[in-house]
N, C-alpha and C positions, 0 to 999 in steps of 0.2 A: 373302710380304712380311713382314718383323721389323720390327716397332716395341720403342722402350725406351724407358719410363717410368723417371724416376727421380726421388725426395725430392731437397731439398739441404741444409739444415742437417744436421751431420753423417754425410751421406753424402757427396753429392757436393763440398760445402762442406765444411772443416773448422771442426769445433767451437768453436775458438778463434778462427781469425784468418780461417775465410770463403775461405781462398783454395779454389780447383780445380784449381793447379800440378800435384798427383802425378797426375789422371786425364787432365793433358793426352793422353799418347800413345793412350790408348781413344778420348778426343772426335776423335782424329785420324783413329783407325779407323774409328770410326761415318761419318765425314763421307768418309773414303775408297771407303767400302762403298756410302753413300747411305743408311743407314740410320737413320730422324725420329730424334730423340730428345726427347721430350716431358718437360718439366718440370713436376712436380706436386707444388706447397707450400702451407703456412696462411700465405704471403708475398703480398701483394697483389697488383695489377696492375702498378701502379708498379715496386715492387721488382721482380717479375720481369720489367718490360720493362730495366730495366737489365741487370741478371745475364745475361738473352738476349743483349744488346749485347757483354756483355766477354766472351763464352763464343765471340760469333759465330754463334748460333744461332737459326735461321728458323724453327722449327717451330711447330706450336699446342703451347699450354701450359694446363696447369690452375692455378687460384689461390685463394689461400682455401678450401685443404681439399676441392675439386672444387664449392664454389658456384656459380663461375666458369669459364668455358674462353673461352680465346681461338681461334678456328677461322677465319683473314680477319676474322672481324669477335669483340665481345664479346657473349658468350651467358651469360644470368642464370639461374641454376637458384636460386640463395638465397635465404634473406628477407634482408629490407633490414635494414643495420647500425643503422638508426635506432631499429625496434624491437626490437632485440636486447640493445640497450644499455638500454631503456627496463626491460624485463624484469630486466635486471639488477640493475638501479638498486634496485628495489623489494625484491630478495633481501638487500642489504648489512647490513638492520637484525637479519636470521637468523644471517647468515655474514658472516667476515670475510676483503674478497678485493679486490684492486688491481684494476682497470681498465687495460687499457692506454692508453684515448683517454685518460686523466686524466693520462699523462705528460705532461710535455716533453719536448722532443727530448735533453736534455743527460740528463736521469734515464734515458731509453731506452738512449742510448749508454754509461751507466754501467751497466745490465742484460744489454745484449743484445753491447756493442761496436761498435755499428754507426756510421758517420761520419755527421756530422748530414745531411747529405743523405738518408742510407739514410734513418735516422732517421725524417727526414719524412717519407719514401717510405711508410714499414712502417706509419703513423698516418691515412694514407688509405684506409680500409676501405671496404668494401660490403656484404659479404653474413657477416662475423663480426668477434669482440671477443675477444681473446686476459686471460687472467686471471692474477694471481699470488693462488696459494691462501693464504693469512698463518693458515687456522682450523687446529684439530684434523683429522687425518685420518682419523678415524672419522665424522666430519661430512661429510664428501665424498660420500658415497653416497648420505642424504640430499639434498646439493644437487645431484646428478645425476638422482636421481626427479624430482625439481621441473622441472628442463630439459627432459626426457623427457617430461612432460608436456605441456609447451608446444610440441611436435613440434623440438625445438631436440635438440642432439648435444654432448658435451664429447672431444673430442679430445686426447691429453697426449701433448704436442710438445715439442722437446727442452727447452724452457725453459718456455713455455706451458703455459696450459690452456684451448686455444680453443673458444670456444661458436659455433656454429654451425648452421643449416638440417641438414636431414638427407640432401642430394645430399651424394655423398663422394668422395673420390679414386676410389674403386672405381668410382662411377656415373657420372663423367669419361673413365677408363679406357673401360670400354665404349663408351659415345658415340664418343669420338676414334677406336675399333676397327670403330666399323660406317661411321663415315665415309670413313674411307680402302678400305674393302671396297669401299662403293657407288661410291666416286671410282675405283678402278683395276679393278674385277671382281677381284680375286686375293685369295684368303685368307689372315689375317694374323697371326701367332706374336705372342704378345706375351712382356716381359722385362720385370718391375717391381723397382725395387731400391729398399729404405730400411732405414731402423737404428731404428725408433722402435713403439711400439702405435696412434699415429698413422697406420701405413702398410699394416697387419696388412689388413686389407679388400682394398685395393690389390695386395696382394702374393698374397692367396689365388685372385684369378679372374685372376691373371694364367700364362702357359703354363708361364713360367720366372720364380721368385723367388731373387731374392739380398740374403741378410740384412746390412746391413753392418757392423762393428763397432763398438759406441759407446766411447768412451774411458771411460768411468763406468758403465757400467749392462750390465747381461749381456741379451743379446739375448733379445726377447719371445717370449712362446709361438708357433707356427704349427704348424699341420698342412697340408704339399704336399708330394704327392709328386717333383714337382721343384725341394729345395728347397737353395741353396747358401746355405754363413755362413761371411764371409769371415776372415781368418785377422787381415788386416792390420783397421788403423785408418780410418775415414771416406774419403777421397777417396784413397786409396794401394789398401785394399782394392776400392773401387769399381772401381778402373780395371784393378787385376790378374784379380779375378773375370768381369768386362765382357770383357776380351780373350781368358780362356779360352773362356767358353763362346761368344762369337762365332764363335771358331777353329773350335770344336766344329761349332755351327750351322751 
């Protein structure tokens, strides 16, 4: 059995404008095949239950950087947004760094591009709190031992810098791999794709990695021995690499 895991902002999503158009014909394969495709973002519950809608996709999904998975029902691995924020709150007098819950929906949508809807959607957290760094970048290390201390993770996603628990994509990944094993008896290939150091975990226990192009930033370190980096751009490369090595598969 194949499963594919895949990031969406600038992977499956483009950068800019969010759409999925160029990987239509892959989602069409996957779906012709029968084969999940699991979505795994620092995008909320919310936002991914929409995105699931306009994609047409039924599968379980990870959210919030694998705090979350939805499997039939929602499963909590994180700590609560509440005190993550609280944690934060207390660092700002150290370091100097936005908060996401401290937007409004219109300053969001002028960061990120999202329609206010999205907007709201992406301001509903649970189990993390995405950052905009405004200090020095030699201060950032610094304020990652401090994180780390607190058993908390920073994550840097294409625009973010999410803090969260330390269940990961990676730890999702698995989970979502042994469920589907115990539910059909048949063992299970896995395929992780994303463009980000965000995904690096995810992408290293998975069978098959495909790195995907960011439009700005040259693709992150990895060591796997099965490892593709696609040629094209976010959701064009996604879908051209997705259909080779399927074919392959």
């Amino acid at each position: 059995m194949l499963l594919v895991y895949s990031d969406l902002d600038a992977t499956l999503l483009d950068h800019e404008n969010y759409s999925f158009n160029p990987a239509i014909p892959a989602l069409k394969l996957l779906e012709k095949k029968g084969i999940p495709l699991i979505l795994a973002s620092s995008k909320t519950y919310q936002e991914m239950i929409a995105i699931k809608k306009s994609m047409g996709n039924h599968y379980p999904f990870i959210y919030e950087n694998g705090s979350g998975i939805f499997f039939r029902k929602k499963i909590a691995f994180g700590v609560a947004h509440k005190d993550i924020k609280s944690f934060l709150e207390s660092l700002r007098k150290k370091f100097s760094f936005e908060l996401f819950s401290d937007f409004s929906p219109n300053q969001l949508k002028k960061y990120t591009g999202l329609t206010e809807k999205h907007a709201e959607n992406a301001m509903k957290r649970e189990h993390s709190e995405p950052i905009l760094w405004n200090d020095e970048y030699k201060k950032l290390k610094n304020f990652i031992t401090l994180i780390e201390k607190k058993s908390l993770v920073a994550a840097q996603g294409g625009r973010f810098l999410t803090i969260s628990g330390q269940y990961t994509k990676a730890d999702a990944l698995l989970w979502i791999k042994k469920a589907y094993e115990n539910e059909f008896r048949v063992p299970v290939t896995t395929i992780a794709l994303g463009d980000s150091e965000n995904d690096i975990k995810m992408l290293k226990i998975a069978d098959y990695a495909i790195l995907v192009k960011h439009p700005y930033k040259n693709f992150p370190q990895i060591d796997h021995p099965n490892i593709i980096r696609t040629k094209e751009i976010g959701p064009l490369g996604w879908n051209n690499a997705l259909i080779n090595l399927v074919s392959e598969l």
